[in-house]
C-alpha positions in Angstrom: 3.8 11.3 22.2 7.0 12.7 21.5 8.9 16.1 21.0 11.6 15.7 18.7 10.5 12.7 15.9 8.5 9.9 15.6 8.1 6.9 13.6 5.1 4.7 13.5 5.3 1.3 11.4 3.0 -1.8 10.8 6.6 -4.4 12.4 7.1 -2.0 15.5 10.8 -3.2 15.1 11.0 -1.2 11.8 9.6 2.2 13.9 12.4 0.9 16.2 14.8 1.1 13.2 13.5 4.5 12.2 13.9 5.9 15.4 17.7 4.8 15.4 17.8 6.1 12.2 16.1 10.0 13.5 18.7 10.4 16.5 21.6 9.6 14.5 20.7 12.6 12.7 19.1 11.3 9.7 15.8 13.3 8.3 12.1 11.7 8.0 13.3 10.7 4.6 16.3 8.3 5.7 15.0 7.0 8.6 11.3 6.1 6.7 13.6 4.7 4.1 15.6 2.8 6.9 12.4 1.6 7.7 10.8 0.5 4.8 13.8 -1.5 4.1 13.3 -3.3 7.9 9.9 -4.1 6.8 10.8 -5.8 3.8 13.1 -8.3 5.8 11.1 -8.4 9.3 7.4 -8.0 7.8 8.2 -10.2 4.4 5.0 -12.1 4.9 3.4 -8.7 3.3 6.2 -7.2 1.8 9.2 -7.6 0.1 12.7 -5.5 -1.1 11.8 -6.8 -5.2 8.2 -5.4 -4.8 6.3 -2.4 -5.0 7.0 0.8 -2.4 4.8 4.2 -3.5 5.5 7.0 -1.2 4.3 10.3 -0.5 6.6 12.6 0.9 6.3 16.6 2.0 9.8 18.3 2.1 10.3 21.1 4.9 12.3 22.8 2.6 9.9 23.9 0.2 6.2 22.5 1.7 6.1 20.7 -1.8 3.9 17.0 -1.3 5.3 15.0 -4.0 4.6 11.2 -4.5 7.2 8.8 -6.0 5.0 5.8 -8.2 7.0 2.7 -6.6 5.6 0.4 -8.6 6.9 -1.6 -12.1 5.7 -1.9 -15.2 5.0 -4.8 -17.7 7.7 -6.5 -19.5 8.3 -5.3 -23.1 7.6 -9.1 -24.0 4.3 -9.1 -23.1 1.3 -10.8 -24.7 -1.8 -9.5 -23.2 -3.6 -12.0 -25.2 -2.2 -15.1 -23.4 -4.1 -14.0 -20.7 -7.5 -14.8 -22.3 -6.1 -17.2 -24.7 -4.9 -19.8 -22.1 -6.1 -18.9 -19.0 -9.7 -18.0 -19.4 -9.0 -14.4 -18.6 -7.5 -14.6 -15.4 -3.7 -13.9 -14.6 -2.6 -17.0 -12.9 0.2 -16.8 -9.5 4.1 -17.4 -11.0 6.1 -15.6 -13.7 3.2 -14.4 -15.9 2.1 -11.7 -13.5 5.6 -10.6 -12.5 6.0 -7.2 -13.5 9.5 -4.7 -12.9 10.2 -4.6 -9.3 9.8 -1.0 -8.5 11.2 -1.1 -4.9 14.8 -0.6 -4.9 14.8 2.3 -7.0 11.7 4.1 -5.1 13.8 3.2 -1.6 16.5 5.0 -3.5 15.0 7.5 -4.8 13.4 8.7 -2.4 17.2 8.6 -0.4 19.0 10.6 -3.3 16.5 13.2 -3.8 15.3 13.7 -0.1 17.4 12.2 2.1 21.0 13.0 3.7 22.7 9.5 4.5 24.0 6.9 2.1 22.0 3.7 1.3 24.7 1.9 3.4 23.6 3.5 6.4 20.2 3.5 6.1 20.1 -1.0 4.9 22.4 -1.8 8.0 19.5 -2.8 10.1 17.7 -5.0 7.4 21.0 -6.3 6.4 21.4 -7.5 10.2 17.6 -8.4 10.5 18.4 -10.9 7.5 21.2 -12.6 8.8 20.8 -13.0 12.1 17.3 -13.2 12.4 13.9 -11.8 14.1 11.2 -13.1 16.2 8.3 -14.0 14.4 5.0 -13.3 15.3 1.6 -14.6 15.8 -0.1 -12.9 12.8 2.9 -13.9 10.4 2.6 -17.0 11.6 -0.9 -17.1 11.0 -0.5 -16.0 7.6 2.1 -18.0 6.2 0.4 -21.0 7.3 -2.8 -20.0 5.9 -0.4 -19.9 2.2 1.5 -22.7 2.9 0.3 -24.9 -0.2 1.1 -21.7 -2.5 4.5 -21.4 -1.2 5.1 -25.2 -1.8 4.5 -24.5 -5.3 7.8 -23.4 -5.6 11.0 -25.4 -3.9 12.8 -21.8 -3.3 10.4 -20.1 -1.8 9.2 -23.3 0.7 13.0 -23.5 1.4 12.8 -19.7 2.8 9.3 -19.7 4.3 8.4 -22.9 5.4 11.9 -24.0 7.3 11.6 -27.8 8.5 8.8 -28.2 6.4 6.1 -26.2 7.9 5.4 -22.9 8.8 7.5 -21.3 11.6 5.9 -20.8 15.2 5.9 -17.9 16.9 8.4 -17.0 18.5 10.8 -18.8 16.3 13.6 -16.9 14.6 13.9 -16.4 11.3 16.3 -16.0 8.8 16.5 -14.6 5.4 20.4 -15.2 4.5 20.3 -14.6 0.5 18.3 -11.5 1.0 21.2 -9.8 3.6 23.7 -11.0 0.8 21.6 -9.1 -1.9 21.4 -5.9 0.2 24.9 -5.9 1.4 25.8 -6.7 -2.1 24.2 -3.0 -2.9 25.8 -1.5 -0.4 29.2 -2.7 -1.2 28.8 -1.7 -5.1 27.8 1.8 -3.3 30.8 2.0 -0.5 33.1 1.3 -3.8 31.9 3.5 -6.3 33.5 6.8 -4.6 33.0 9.8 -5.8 30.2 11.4 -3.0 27.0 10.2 -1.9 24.8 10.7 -5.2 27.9 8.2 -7.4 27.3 5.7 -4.4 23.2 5.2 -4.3 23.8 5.6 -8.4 26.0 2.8 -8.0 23.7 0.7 -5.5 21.0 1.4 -8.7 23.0 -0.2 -11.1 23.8 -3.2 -9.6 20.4 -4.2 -8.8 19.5 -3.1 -11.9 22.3 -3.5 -14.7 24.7 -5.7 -12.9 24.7 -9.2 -11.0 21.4 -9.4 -9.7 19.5 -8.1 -13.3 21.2 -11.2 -14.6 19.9 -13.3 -12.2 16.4 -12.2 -12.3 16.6 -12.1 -16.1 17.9 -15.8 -16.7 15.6 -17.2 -14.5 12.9 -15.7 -16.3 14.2 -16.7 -19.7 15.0 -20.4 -18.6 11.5 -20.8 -16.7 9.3 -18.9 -19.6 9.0 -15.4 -18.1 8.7 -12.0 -19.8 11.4 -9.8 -17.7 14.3 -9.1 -20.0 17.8 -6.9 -19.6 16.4 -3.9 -21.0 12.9 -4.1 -18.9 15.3 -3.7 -15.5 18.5 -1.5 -16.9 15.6 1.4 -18.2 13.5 1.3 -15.5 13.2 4.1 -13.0 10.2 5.4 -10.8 7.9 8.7 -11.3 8.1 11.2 -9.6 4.5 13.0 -9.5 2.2 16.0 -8.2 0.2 14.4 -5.7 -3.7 14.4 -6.6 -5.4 16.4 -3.3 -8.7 17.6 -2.1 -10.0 19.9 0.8 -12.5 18.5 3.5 -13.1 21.6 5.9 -9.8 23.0 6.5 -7.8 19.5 5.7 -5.7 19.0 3.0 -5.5 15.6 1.8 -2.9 14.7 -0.6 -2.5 10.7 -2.1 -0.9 9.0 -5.1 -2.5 9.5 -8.9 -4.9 6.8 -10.3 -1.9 4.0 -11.3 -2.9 3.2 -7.8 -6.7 3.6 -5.8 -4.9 6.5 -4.1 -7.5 8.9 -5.3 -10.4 6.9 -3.9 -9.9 8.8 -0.5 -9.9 12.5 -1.8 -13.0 11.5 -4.0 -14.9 10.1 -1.0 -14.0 12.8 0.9 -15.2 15.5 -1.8 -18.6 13.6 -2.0 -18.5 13.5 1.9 -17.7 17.6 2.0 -21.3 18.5 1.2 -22.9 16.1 4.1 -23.1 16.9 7.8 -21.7 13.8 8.8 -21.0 14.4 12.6 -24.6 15.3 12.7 -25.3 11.7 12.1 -23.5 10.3 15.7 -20.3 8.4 15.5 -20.5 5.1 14.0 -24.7 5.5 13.4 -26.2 3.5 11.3 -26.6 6.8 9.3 -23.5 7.4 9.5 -22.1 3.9 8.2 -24.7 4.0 5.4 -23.5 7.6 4.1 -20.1 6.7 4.1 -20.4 3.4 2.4 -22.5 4.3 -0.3 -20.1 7.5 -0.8 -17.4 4.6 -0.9 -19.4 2.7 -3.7 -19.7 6.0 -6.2 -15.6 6.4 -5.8 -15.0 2.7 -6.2 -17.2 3.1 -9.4 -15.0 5.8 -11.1 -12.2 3.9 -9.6 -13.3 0.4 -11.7 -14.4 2.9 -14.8 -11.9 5.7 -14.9 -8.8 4.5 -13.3 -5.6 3.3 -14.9 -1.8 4.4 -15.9 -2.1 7.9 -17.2 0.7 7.4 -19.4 -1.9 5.0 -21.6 -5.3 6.5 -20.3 -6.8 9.7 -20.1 -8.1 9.5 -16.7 -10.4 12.8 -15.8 -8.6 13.7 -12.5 -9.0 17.1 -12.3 -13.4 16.7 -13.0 -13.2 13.6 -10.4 -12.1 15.6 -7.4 -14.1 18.8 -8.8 -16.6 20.3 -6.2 -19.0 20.2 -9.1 -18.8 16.5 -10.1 -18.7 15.4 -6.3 -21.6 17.3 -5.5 -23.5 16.0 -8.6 -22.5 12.4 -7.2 -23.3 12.9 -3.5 -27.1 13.7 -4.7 -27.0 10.4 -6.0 -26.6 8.7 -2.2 -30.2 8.1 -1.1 -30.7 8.1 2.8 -33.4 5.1 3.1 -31.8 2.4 1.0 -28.6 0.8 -0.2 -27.2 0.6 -3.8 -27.9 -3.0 -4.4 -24.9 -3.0 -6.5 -21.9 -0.9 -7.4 -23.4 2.4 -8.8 -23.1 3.5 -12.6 -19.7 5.7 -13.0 -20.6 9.6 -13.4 -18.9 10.2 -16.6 -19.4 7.4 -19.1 -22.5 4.4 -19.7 -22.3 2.1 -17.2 -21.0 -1.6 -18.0 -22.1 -4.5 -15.7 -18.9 -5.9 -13.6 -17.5 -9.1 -13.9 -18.2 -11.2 -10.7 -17.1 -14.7 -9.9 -16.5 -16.9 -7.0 -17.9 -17.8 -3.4 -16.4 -14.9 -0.6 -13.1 -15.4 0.5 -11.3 -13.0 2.5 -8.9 -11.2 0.6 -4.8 -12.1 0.9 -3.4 -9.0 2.6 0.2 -8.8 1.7 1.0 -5.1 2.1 2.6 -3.0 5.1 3.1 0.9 6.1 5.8 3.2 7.6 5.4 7.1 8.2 7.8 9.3 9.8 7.7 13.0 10.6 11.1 14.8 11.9 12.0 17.7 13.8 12.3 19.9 10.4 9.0 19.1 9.3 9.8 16.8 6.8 7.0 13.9 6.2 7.3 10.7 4.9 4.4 8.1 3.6 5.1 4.6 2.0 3.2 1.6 1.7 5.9 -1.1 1.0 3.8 -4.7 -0.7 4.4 -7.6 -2.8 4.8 -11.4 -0.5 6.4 -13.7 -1.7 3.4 -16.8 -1.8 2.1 -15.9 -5.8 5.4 -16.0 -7.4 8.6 -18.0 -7.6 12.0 -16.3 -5.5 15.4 -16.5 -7.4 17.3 -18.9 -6.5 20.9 -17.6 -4.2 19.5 -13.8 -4.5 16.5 -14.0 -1.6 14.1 -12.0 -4.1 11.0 -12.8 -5.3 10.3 -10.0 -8.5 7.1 -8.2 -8.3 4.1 -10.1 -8.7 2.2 -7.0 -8.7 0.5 -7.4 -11.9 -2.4 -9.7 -10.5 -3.8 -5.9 -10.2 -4.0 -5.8 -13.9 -6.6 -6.5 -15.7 -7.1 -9.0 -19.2 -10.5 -7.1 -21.1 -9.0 -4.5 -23.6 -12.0 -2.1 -22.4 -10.6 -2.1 -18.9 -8.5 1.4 -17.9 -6.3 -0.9 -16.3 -6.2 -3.6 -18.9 -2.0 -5.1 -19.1 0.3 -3.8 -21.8 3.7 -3.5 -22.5 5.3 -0.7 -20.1 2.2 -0.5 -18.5 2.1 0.3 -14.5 -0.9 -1.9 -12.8 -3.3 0.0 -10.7 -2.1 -0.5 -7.4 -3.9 -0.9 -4.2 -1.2 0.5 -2.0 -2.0 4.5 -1.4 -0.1 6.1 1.7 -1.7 9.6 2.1 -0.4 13.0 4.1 -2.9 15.2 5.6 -2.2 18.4 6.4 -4.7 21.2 8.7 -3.3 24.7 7.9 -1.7 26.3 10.7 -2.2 23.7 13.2 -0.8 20.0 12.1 0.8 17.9 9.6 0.6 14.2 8.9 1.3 10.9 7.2 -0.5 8.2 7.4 -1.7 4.8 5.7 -2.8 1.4 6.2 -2.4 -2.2 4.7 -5.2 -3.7 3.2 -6.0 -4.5 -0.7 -9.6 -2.4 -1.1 -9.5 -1.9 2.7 -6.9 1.1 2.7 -8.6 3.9 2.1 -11.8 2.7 4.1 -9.5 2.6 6.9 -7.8 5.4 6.1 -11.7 7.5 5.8 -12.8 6.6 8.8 -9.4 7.4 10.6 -9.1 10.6 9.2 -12.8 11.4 9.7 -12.8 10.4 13.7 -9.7 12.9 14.0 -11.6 15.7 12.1 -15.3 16.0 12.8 -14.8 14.0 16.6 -11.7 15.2 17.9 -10.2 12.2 18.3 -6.6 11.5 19.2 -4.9 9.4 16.2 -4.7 6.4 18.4 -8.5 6.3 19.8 -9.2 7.6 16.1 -7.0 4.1 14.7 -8.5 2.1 17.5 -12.4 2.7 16.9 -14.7 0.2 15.4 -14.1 -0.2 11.3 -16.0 -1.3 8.8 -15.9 -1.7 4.8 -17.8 -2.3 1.6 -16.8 -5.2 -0.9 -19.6 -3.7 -3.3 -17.7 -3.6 -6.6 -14.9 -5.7 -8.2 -11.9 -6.7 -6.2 -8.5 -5.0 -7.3 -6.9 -8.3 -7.3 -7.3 -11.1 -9.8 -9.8 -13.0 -10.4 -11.5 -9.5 -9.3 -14.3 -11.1 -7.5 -17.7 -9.1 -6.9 -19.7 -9.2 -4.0 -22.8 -6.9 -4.5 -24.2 -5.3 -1.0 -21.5 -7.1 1.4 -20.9 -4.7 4.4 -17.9 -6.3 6.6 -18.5 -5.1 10.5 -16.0 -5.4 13.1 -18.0 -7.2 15.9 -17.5 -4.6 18.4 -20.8 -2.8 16.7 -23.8 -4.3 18.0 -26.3 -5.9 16.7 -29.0 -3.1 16.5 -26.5 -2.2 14.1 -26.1 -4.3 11.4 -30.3 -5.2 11.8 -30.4 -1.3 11.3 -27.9 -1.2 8.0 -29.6 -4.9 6.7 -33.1 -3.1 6.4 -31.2 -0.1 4.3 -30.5 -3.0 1.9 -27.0 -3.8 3.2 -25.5 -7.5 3.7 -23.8 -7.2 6.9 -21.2 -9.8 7.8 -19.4 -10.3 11.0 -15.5 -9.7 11.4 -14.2 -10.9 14.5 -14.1 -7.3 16.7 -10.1 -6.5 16.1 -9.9 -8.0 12.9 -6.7 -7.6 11.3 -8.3 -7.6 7.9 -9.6 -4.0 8.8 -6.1 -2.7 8.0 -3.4 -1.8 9.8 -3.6 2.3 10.3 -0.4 3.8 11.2 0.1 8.0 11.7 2.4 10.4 12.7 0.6 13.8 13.6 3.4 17.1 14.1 1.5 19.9 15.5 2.5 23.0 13.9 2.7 25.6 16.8 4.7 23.1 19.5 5.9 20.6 17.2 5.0 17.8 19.7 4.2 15.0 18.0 1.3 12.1 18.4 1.6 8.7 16.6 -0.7 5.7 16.6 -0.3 2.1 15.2 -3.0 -0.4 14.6 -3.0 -2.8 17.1 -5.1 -5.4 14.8 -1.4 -6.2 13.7 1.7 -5.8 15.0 2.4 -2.5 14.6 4.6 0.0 16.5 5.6 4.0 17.4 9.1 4.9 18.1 9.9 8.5 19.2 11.6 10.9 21.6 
């Protein structure tokens, strides 16, 4: 708890950095930027500064929630038909999937429009991080040598990540020299543009985009066969959009439009409004059942409906309706399981593709939240590794392979095109309960975010929780529709149960027509949940961070 500001992160040394950030009088906005940029350097096992970084912000100013998109689109050179034509539909790792990087100009952005400090302030400690080093951890260790083959597959990128040959221990520093070049590159172009803070961060903008490092980016892809060109980076900048929200009781949930899953949570939550959940018992198996086949319906109009709504019309406002989720909700039927992923509300239902034997799915995502003194809130779920994609050689920057969350059939809302965004998994969220708190929060996790983000919000809300018993309590998740990531595998029924529930349990949910399957009982794969919670009458504040990772709350 703290009674000033508070920063919770999933690299507690990037809370650390945002908590610096807060007492040298910087807002929620430049210390959650401060951080973000930490977590691309300390945490760039699941994130990276070239990648993809959506926010969700809620300005004390005017109690306007706006979200910034964060993620790039598809070169103007590309051929959505190569997909199909020589790769069998799928969008293989490397150059082919790489799509804009979005990150830099969300980071700075979200600094020009809501912050106070200048982009040199705010990259010092991810500039320093890079140079001299940081201590790497058991979980990044873990997960780099679980991708060590797909690092190999380029030299650069086993150069960075795989020092000596292998995977670093933890414990072990390391070291990410080209990247503190590229940042301090930015913020050198800023510190010599002059002219006032707005001329600077325009300037750090322009050389990332327009100046050395574009040309880098862009003759690498030109010698090596890639799509990115000059014009795809130099007219490029992120959106800057109305939240999509809905009420549950007297919370206010507000999360990023349908270029990303960000409205799965507000839809599950409509369908959930109409059920008397709490009535169920914590964690039943009544309770799991009705919130996993709610899950399904939303992943359904998810698969169906979602897309970039600059290309398709996606029915927002009748997806969130009271109507349309009460219409869905009478589909959920209390004695069995939906074998498979439910027919979408609004249009005929077409069978999903499915493929493969289970496989976990490659997390590569993190989090950062921060809430300040004003009551300024700030959301962003920073992705994008570096293991699926080749880095640029003397730049430290692996370019957004982001578009492996694009899909190759035409009749797909989220089908690839030229200046096309791909629907993206990442979806920080800010809750707000009038007249008593406010609150950002999120989770890594591919599909996993906003089933860890549900059942966080839902143990605060109907059980009183604190945010850190709510992040702590037993999770679970559905893997009953196709997977956002290519090759979009299916897995029809499967129920993932950390094994802290007991067996009674999953015996209980199996008869329903579920197919249970262990986790181990903190299972990182569960997500990562981080929150900030500002009560509105004291302003103390309460964070949580998940400690299935390595996460971390900074505040005084």
């Amino acid at each position: 708890m703290a009674s000033r500001h508070m920063a919770a992160a999933a690299h507690y040394l990037a809370a650390q950095v945002a908590l610096q950030v807060l007492e040298a009088g910087g807002n929620a906005i430049d210390a959650g930027v401060a951080g973000g940029l930490a977590l691309n350097v300390v945490h760039s096992d699941f994130t990276h500064f070239a990648g993809v970084a959506p926010i969700v912000i809620r300005s004390a100013d005017t109690g306007e929630v706006v979200t910034i998109s964060g993620v790039g689109c598809w070169p103007r050179a590309t051929d959505p038909e190569k997909f199909q034509r020589d790769h069998d539909g799928d969008i293989p790792p490397g150059l082919l999937r790489t799509v804009v990087p979005a990150a830099p100009d969300a980071w700075l952005t979200a600094l020009e429009r809501y912050g106070t400090m200048t982009f040199g302030e705010v990259v010092g400690p991810a500039i320093a991080y890079a140079r001299d080093g940081y201590p790497v951890n058991s979980l990044a260790s873990e997960v780099i040598g679980a991708l060590a083959e797909h690092y190999r597959r380029w030299p650069e990128n086993a150069r960075v990540f795989l020092p000596a040959g292998r995977p670093p221990q933890p414990g072990e520093r390391m070291r990410l020299p080209d990247l503190a070049a590229t940042l301090q590159f930015l913020a050198d172009a800023e510190a010599a543009a002059g002219g006032g803070r707005d001329a600077g961060i325009a300037a750090a903008r322009d050389a990332f985009y327009r100046g050395d490092i574009a040309r880098s980016i862009i003759g690498y892809h030109e010698s090596h066969g890639g799509w990115l060109r000059t014009e795809d980076l130099a007219d490029f900048r992120v959106d800057l959009e109305p939240p999509v929200t809905t009420r549950f009781g007297d919370v206010d949930v507000y999360a990023c439009g349908p270029w990303s899953q960000g409205p799965v949570l507000p839809q599950t939550l409509a369908i959930l409004a109409g059920v008397d959940l709490a009535a169920f018992g914590h964690n039943s198996t009544a309770y799991i059942h009705t919130i996993v086949e709610a899950l399904k319906l939303a992943f359904a109009d998810r698969h169906h409906h979602y897309g970039d709504p600059r290309f398709v019309d996606v029915p927002m406002d009748i997806l969130v309706s009271d109507d349309y989720a009460a219409m869905r909700r009478r589909l959920i039927a209390a004695d069995r399981a939906a074998a498979t992923m439910p027919a979408p509300g609004l249009v005929p239902d077409t069978a999903p593709d499915a493929a493969g034997v289970w496989t976990e799915p490659p997390l590569d995502t993190s989090y950062i939240c921060v809430a300040d003194s004003h009551g300024n809130l700030f959301s962003a779920t920073p992705s994008d590794g570096c293991f699926d994609g080749p880095m640029i050689p003397g730049t430290g920057l692996c370019p957004s392979p982001r578009g492996a969350q694009s899909w190759t059939d035409p009749d797909h809302p989220a089908c690839l095109a030229p200046g096309k965004r791909p629907r993206l998994t990442c979806s920080p969220g800010i809750a707000i309960r009038e007249n008593h708190w406010a609150m950002p929060f999120g989770s890594p996790g591919d599909d996993v975010q906003p089933q860890a983000m549900l059942q966080f919000l839902l143990n605060m809300v109907l059980f009183n929780m604190t945010p850190q018993a709510a992040v702590d309590a037993p999770r679970f998740a559905t893997f009953s529709f196709p997977r956002s990531s290519a090759p979009h595998e299916y897995y029809p029924g499967r129920l993932s149960l950390e094994r802290r529930f007991g067996d009674d349990i999953a015996t209980d949910l199996a008869a329903l027509g579920h197919a249970p399957n262990w986790w181990r009982p903190w299972e990182w794969q569960a997500g990562g949940l981080c929150a900030v919670r500002r009560d509105d009458v004291s302003g103390l504040l309460a964070g949580a961070a998940d400690r299935r990772r390595p996460g971390g709350v900074a505040g005084l």
